[in-house]
TORLUMRO-931704 format. One line per field, with one value per residue (C-alpha): x, y, z; residue in three letters; residue number from 0. Coordinates in nm, 2 decimals, m for minus. Layout:
% TORLUMRO-931704
u <- [X, ...]
v <- [Y, ...]
w <- [Z, ...]
r <- [ALA, ...]
k <- [NUM, ...]
***
This chain:
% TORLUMRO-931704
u <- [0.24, 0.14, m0.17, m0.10, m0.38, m0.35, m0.50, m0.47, m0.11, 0.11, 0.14, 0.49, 0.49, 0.89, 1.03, 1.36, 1.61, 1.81, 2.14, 1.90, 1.82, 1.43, 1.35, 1.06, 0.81, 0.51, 0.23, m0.10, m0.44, m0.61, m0.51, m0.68, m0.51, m0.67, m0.57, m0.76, m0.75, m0.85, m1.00, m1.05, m1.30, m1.18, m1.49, m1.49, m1.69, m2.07, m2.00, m2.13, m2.01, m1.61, m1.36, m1.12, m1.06, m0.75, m0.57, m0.43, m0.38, m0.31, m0.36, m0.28, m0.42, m0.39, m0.59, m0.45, m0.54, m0.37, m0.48, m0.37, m0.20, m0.10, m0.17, 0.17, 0.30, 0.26, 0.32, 0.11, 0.36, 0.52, 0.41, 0.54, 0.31, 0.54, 0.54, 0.45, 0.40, 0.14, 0.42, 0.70, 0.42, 0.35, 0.72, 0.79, 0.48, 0.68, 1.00, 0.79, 0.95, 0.68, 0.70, 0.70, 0.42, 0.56, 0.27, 0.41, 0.30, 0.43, 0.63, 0.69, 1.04, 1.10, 1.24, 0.91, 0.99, 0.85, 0.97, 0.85, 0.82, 0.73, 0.48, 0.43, 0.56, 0.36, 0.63, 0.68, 0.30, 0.25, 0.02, m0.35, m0.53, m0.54, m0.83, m0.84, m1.14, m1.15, m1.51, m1.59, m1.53, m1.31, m0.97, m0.87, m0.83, m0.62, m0.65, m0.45, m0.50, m0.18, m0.12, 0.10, 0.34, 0.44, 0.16, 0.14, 0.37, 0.37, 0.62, 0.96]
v <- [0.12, 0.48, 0.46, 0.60, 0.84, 0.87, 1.25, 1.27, 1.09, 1.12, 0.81, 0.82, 0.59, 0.47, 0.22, 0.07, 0.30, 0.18, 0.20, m0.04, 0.20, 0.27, 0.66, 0.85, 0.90, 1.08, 1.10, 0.93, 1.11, 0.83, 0.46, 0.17, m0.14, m0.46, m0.79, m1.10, m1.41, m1.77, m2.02, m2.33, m2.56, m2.83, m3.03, m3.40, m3.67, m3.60, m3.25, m2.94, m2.65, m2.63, m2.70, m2.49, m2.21, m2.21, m1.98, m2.13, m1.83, m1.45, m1.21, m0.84, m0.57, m0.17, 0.05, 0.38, 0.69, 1.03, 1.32, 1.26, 1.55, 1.42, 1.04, 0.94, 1.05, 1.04, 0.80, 0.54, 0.47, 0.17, 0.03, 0.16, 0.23, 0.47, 0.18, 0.18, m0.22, m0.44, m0.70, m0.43, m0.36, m0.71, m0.77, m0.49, m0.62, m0.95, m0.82, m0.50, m0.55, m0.40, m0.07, 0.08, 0.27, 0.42, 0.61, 0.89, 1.14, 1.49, 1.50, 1.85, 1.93, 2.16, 2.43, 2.45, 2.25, 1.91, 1.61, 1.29, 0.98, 0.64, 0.47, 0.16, 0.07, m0.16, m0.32, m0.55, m0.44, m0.56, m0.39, m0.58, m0.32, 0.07, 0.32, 0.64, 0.89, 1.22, 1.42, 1.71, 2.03, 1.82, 1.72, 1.41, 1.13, 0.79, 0.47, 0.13, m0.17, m0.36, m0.70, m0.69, m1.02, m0.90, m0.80, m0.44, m0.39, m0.11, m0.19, m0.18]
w <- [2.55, 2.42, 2.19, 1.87, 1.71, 1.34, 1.23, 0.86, 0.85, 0.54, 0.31, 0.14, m0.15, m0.23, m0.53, m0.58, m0.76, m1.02, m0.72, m0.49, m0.24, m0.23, m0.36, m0.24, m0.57, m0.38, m0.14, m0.16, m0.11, 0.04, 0.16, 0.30, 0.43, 0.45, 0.68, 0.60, 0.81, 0.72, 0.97, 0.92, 1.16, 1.42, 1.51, 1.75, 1.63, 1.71, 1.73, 1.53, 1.73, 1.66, 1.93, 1.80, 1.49, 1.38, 1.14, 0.84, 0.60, 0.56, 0.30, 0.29, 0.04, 0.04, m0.17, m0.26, m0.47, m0.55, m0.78, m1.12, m1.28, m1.55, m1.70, m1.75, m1.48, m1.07, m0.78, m0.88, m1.15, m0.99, m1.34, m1.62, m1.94, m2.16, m2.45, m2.81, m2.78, m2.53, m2.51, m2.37, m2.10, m2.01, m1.99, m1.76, m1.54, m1.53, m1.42, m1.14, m0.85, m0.58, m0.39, 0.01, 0.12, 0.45, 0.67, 0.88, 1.08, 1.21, 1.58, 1.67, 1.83, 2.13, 1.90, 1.73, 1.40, 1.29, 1.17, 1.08, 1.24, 1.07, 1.20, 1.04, 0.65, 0.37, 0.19, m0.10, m0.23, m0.58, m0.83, m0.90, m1.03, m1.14, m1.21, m1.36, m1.23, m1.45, m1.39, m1.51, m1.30, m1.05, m1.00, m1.16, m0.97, m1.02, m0.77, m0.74, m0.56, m0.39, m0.24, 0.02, 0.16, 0.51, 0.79, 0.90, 1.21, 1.47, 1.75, 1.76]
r <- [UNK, UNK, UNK, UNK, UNK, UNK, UNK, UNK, UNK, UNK, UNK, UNK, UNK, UNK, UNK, UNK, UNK, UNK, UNK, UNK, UNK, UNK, UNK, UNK, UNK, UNK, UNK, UNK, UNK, UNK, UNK, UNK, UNK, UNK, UNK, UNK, UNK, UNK, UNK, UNK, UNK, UNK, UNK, UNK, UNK, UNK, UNK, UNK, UNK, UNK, UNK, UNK, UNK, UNK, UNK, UNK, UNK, UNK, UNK, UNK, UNK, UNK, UNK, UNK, UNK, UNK, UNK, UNK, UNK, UNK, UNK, UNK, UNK, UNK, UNK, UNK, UNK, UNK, UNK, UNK, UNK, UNK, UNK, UNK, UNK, UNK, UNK, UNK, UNK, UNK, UNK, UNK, UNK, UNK, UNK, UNK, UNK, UNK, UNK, UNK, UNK, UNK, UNK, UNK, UNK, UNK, UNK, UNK, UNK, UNK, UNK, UNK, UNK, UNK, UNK, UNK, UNK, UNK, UNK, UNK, UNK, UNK, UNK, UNK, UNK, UNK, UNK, UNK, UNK, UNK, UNK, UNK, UNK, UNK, UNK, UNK, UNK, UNK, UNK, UNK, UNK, UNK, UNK, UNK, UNK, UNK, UNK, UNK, UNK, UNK, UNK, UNK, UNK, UNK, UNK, UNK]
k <- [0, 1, 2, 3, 4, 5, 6, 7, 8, 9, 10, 11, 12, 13, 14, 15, 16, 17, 18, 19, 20, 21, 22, 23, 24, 25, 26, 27, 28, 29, 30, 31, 32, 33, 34, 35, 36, 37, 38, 39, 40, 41, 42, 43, 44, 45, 46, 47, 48, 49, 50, 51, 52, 53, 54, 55, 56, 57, 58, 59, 60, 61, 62, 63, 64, 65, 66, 67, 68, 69, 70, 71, 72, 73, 74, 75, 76, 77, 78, 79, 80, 81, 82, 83, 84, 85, 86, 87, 88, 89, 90, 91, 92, 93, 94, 95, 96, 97, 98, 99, 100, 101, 102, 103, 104, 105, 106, 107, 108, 109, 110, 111, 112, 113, 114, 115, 116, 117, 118, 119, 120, 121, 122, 123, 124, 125, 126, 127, 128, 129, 130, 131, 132, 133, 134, 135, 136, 137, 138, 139, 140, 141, 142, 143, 144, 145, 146, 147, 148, 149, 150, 151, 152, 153, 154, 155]
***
């Protein structure tokens, strides 16, 4: 199998449109994904050095930022906040269904031209927490956190 070297990669973030098909919103800046693995200990009777370390959980989070043009807008917007009311935002957290964050990154063709190629997709990532940098001088900033359900594949 080729080894894949990522150089600067496009992150494409993508929700579910209101037909069901997922829509592309917007590229990240930055992203970080996480895999976590819990072990637990198998030790015989008389024993403290484990005879085996099994896994018996998985978690996946991805951290992601983008500049933030404006504050109600942008691709971190897989939660809505264009209410008048707290309860009409905690209902609409209730009822988010999650985005795609697809990475990609640029093939170039024989004619010259480039495409994109996915490499691997984060999908089903739900919301945990945003941020919002704004410094003065600099280009405002906005970052989210995401826990993803399915582990980060590359083959196939």
């Amino acid at each position: 199998m080729a080894k894949r070297t990522l150089s600067a990669p496009l992150a494409i973030v993508k929700v579910t449109g209101t037909d069901g098909a997922l829509v592309t919103i917007g590229k990240m800046k930055s992203l970080r994904a996480t895999e976590s693995f819990t072990r637990g200990r198998v030790v015989g009777l008389g024993e403290i050095t484990p005879d085996e370390l099994p896994v018996l959980g998985w978690n996946g989070t991805v951290n992601v930022g983008q500049y933030a043009i404006t504050l109600n807008t942008g691709i971190l917007n897989s939660i809505n906040r264009n209410f008048s009311t707290p309860a009409d935002f905690v209902k609409n957290l209730l009822f988010n269904e999650g985005i795609q964050i697809d990475l990609l990154k640029k093939v170039k063709q024989t004619d010259g031209t480039f495409t994109e190629e996915t490499v691997a997709s984060i999908v089903d990532a739900h919301l945990t927490s945003e941020g919002l940098e704004v410094s003065e001088g600099q280009i405002g900033g906005r970052d989210a956190a995401f826990e993803y359900k399915t582990p980060i594949l590359y083959g196939g």
